[in-house]
N, C-alpha and C positions, 0 to 999 in steps of 0.2 A: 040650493045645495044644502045639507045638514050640516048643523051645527060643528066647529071642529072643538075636536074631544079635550077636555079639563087638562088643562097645565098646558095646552098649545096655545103661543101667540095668538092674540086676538080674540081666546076663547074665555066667555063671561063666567064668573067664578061660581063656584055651587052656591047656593041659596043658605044666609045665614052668614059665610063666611065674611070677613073683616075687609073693607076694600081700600087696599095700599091707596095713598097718593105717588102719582106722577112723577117719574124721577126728576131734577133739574137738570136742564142743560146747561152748556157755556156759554157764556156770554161774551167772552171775547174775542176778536179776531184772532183764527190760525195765523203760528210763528210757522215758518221753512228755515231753518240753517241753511246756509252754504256749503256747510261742511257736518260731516256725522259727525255730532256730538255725545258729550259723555253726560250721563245724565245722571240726574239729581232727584234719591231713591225717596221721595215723600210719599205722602196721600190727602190729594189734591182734594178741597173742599169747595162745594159748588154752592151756589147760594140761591135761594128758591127767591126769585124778586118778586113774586106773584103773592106768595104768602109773604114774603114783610113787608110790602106795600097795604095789601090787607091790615096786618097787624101792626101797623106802621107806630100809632098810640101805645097800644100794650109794648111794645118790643124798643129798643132804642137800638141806634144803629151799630154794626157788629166794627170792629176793627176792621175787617178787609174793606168795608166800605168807605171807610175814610181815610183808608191808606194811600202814600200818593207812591208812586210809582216813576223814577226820575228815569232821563233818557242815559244813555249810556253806549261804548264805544262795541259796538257791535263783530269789528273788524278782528278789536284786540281780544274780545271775548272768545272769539271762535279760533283764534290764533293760540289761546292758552287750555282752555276746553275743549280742543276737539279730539278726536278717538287717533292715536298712531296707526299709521297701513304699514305691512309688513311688506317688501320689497314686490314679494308672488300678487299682493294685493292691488296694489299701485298699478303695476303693468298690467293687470287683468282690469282693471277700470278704463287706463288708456285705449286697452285693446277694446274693450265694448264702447267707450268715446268715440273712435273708430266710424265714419259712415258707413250706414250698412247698404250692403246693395237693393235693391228694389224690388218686391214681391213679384213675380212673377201672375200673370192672369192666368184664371184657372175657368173653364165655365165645364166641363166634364165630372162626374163624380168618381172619388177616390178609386175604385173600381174601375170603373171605363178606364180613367185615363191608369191605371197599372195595365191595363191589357195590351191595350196603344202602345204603351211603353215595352212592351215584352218584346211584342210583333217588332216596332222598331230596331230593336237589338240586334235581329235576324235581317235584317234589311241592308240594301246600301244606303248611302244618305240618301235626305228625301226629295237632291235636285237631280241625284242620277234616278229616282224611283221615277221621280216627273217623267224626264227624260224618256224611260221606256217604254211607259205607259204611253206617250205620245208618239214615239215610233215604234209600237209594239215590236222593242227588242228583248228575243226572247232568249239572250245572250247574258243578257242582266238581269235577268228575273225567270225563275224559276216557272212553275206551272204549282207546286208550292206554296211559294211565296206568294204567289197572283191569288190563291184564295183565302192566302192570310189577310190580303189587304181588303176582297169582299166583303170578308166577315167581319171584317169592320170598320167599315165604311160607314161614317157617322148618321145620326137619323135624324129626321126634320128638324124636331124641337132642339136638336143638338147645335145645329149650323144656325137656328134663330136664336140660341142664346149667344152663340161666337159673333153673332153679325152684329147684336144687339150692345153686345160689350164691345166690340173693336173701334179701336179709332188709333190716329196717328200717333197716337204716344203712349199707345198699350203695347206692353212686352209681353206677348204670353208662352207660356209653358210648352215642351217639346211635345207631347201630345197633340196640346190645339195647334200649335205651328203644323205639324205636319198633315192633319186631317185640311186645315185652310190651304195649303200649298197642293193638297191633290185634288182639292174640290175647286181649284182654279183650272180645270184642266174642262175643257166641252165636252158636256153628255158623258161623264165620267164612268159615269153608272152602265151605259149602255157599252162603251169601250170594252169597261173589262168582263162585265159577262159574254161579248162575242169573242175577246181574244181569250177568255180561259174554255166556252166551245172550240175555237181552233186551237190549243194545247192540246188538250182531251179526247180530241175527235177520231185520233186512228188508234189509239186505244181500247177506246169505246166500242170501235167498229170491230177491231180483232176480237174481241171480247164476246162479239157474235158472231161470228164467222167460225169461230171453234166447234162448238157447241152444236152449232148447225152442219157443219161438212161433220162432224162423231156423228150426230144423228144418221146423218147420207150413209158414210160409211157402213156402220151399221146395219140398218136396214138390208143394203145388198149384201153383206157378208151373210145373215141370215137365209136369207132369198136363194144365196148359190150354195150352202154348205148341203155336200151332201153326208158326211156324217149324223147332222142333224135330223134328217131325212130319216136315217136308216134306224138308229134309235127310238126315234117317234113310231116308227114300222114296227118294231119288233113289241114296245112297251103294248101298242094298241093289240098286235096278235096274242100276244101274252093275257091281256084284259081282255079279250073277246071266249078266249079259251076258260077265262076265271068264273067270267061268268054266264056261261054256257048255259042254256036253259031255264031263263031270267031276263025279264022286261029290257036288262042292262047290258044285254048281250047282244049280236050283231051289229054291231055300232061301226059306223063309218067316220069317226074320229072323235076324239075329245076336245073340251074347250081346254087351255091352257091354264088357266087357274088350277086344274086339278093334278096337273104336274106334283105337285111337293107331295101329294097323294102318295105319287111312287115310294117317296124314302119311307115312307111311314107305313105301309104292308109289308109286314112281317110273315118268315117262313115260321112252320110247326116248332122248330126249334128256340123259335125268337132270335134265331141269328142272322138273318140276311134279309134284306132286304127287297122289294119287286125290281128294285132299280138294278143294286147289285147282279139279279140273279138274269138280268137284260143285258145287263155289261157282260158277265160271264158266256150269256148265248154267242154275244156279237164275236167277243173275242175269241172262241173256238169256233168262229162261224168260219167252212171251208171256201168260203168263195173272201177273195183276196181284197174286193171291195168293202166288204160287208167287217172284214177282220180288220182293216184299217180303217174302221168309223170310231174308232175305241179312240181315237188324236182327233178327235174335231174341236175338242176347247182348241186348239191352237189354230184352227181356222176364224174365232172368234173375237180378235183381239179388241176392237172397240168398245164389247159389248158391254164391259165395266162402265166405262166413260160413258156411256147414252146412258143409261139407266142414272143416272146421275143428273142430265139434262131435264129441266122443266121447262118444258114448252113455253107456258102461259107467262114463264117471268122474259122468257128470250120474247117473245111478243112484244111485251110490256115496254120491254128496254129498245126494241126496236123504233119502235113509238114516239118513245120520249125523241130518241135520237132522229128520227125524222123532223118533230116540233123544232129541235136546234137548228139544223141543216136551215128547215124554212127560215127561225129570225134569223140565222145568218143572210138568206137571201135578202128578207127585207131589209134589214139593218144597211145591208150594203146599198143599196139600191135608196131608202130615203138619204146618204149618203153623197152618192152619184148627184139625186137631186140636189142637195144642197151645193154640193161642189160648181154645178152647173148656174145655178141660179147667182153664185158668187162671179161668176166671167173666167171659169177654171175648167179644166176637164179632167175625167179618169183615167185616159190614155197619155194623158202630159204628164202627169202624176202632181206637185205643188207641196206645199211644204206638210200637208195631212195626207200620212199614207193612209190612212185607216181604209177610206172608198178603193182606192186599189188591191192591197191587201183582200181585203176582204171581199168584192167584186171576184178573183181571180179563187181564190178557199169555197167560196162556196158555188162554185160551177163545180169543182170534184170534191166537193161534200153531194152535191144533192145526186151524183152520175155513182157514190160507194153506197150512197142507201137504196138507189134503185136496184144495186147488183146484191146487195145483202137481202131484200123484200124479193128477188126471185129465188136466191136459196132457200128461204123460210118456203115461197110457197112450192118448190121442189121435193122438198122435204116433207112437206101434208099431204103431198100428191103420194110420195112414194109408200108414206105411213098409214093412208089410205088403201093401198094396194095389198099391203103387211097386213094388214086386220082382213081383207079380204081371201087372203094367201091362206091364212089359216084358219078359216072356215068361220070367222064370227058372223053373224045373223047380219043384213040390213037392217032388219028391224031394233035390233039391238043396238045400244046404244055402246060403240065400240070405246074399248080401256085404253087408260091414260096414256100415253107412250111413254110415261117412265112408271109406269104400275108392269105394262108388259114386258119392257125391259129388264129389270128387277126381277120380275120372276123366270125370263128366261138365263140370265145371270145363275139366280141361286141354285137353278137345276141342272147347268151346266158344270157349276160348281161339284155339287152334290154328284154330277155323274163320275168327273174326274179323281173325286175318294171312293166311288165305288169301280172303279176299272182295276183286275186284276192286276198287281203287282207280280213283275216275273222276278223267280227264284234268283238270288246272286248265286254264282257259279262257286264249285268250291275251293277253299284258299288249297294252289298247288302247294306241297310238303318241299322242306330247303333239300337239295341234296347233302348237304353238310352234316345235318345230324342223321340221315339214315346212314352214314358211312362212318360218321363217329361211332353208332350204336352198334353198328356190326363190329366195329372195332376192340369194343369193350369201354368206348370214353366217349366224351361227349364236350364240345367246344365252349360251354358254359361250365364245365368240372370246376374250374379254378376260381370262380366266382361264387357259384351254387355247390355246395358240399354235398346236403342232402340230393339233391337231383344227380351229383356225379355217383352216390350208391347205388341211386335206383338204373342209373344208367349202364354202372359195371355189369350189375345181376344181368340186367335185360341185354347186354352184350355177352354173356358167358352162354345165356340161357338158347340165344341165336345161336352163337358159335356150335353150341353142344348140339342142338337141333341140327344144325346144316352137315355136320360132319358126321350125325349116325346116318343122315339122310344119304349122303355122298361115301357110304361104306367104311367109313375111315373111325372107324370102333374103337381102334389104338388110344384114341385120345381119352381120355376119363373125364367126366363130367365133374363140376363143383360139386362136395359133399352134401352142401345145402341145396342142391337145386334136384338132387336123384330122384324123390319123389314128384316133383313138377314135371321130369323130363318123362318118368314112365307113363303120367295121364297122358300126356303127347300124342307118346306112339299107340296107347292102347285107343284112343281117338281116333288115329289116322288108319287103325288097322280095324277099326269097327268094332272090337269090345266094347263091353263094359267095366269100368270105373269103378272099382270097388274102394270106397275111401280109405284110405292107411291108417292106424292107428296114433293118436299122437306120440311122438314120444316122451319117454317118462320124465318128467323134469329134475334138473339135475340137482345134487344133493346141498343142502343149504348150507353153507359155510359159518363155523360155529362162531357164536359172538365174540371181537374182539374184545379184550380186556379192558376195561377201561385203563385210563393212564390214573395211577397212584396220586393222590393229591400232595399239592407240596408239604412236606415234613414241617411240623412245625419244631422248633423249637426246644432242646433239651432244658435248657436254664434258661436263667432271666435275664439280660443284662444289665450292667448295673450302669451307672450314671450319678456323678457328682451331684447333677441338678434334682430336687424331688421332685419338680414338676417332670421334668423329662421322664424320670424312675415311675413315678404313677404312670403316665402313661402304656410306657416299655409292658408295664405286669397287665397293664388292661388289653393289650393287644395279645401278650403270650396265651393270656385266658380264653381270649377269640379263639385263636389257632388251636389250641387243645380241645376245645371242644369242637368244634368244624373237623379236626380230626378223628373225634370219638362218635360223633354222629356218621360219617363217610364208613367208616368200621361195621356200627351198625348198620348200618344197610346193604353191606356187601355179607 
């Protein structure tokens, strides 16, 4: 190893420099008081016996060394000497005099056992945890809880260091107690991964059973719609017609992929689209079939949900779930054996349900994965038939069933924004204001000012219209309205409109006066005070001139 660096312990001093001697030690046996003592502020003097045994000639002996040192009462010194405790003092000394309880064994590290401890907190105690574990009651133990205790369920070297430390008058810590109190249990390991597969197991299975009857469904709703039918008909006539006299033309159907094609052929316009202008044929299309293919998304409902489905993971998990179902069987069954081989049977039951239990779970465990492995292969059959339905090649390596799903999804999507919206009808008029307005008023006047104006004109204007109309000429029209009423008639009588001239506007009203500004002031007033009098003359002087400036200006 390299040398350690100048001024650290043990490190040999730079070349040249002066090499201290050795400091002395003591030489005499450590004192312990009984009691904290108060001490005595010197600077104690050690004596190198090395060098004055050396120098023993030259040097003659120092005072300390011929000093005697008598005995004395040790009891009374420390009775008079020693440091006072202050009451808080005292009792906090007692209290740590005090025995203390006994360390607890730990063989886990700080970590492990905090996690142990977490999980415990969530637990019942650890003789009803036994307890369930050993009659798989699933009463007191979650499905939860059961894979909190999996996951940490201690590891080899763990249980060899608890085994290695244990002995009859070892106490150890809430952690290691509880891992030794469940690893007392038979084939512990083996128990709770089969009972947290029977938790988990019709869960599991619903979980494919979904997926798989969406898939089913689907597929036949495809299979029978015939809106979908009839769309695909018209798009492929519309495309044969497009491309008329071109390698691309006579074509006896399209692969699906080319669907989203539709949205994206645009008219001359750039407004509509091939799909829209398919929608639009279907929906003016005369035949009653063909006009109600415009609502096939709502023959479609699945179709979101399968396109969604991945085969290969329902596979996967099917799988898995088969491998469980089996250790269930084995498990139970080396079980049976042990049970038998003990002078016990499965049918008596005995104090270990586990062989019964679980004998009796896994005969309808392995009877739901047989009926789940014939939906799957229902569903390849029928998805088979689906790729065949719509013309994809043998030789061709047929699309995902959620690649085709998917895209029949976004095209059925895509066709339901382009299906004609029909016009809303239009809003009927209240009877209330057309009889206020023939009236000359209107049932908002007393709310709306301006609208009760416009409402009066447009009731006079009615009035005067209905009554030259109905003979009755007696009546005089509004002053303002004479010229509105003549276009009227010369309109209804087939003239020509010759525009009126406006009238002259009327003569402007000459400008008021202004108002005379206030008079200021003939004299000054006076005042006793001179500040007040300065004042008094400084504002008369404002005021005359404010008045003499207003003057000029007028």
């Amino acid at each position: 190893p390299p040398p350690p660096p100048p001024g650290a312990p043990g490190a040999r001093p730079p070349p040249g420099a002066p090499v201290l001697p050795p400091k002395p030690k003591p030489t005499k046996p450590p004192v312990q008081p009984s009691v904290k003592m108060k001490g005595v502020h010197w600077k104690r003097v050690l004596l190198d016996l090395q060098e004055r045994k050396e120098r023993s000639k030259e040097l003659g002996p120092t005072l300390w060394e011929v000093v005697a040192e008598p005995e004395f009462d040790a009891a009374a010194l420390e009775a008079s000497f020693s440091q006072k405790m202050s009451e808080n003092r005292a009792a906090k000394d007692a209290k740590e005099a005090k025995p203390k309880r006994p360390l607890l064994a730990k063989a886990l590290d700080p970590k492990r056992s905090q996690a142990v401890a977490i999980m415990m907190s969530s637990l019942p105690p650890v003789n009803d945890v036994k307890a369930a574990i050993v009659n798989l009651d699933e009463a007191t133990l979650s499905r939860e809880q059961l894979e909190m205790i999996r996951q940490n369920m201690p590891t080899p070297e763990e249980m060899a260091e608890i085994t290695k430390l244990d002995g009859p008058d070892v106490k150890w810590d809430k952690p290691e107690t509880f891992l030794k109190t469940i690893m007392r249990i038979p084939k512990v390991r083996v128990r709770l991964r089969c009972w947290a597969i029977k938790m988990g197991f019709s869960e599991k299975a619903e979980e494919l059973e979904v997926p798989l009857t969406t898939v089913a469904e689907a597929i036949e709703e495809v299979r029978s719609c015939k809106g979908l039918r009839h769309i695909l008909g018209t798009l492929l006539s519309l495309g044969n017609h497009m491309n008329g006299g071109t390698n691309k033309g006579q074509a006896d159907g399209f692969v699906l992929d080319d669907l989203p094609k539709m949205s994206v052929a645009k008219d001359n316009a750039n407004r509509h689209s091939l799909l829209e202008h398919a929608a639009t044929v279907l929906h003016a299309s005369l035949e009653p079939d063909h006009a109600g293919a415009t609502r096939f998304p709502e023959e479609l409902p699945h179709l979101k949900e399968a396109a969604k489905v991945v085969m290969s993971d329902v596979r996967a998990a099917l799988q898995r779930l088969t491998g469980e179902a089996n250790s269930l069987g084995e498990a139970a069954a080396q079980a049976r054996r042990e049970l038998e081989a003990e002078g016990g049977s499965v049918s008596e039951g005995g104090g270990d349900p586990f062989a019964l239990v679980m004998a009796e779970f896994s005969e309808g465990a392995t009877t739901e994965v047989a009926r789940l492995q014939g939906l799957l292969a229902a569903a390849d059959a029928a998805y088979a038939d689906l790729v065949v339905y719509f013309g994809v090649p043998a030789k061709k390596k047929a699309p995902d069933s959620r690649e085709l799903f998917t895209t029949l999804h976004e095209f059925v999507e895509a066709f339901r924004a382009a299906v004609p919206k029909p016009k809303p009808p239009p809003k009927p008029r209240r009877a209330g204001s057309v009889v206020s307005t023939k009236e000359g008023g209107s049932p908002a006047a007393s709310a709306r000012p301006g609208y009760m104006a416009r409402g009066s004109t447009c009731g006079s204007l009615c009035g005067s219209v209905k009554s030259t109309e109905e003979g009755g000429g007696e009546e005089e029209a509004a002053p303002e309205l004479d010229p509105m009423l003549s276009k009227i008639q010369m309109l209804k009588a087939g003239g020509a409109v010759t525009p009126a001239a406006p009238p002259p506007p009327p003569p402007r009203p000459p400008p008021a006066a202004s108002a005379p500004s206030a008079a200021a002031p003939k004299a000054v007033p006076r005042s006793a005070d001179p500040e007040l009098q300065k004042r008094l003359e400084a504002r008369f002087e404002r005021a005359r001139a404010k008045q003499k400036k207003a003057a000029a200006a007028k």
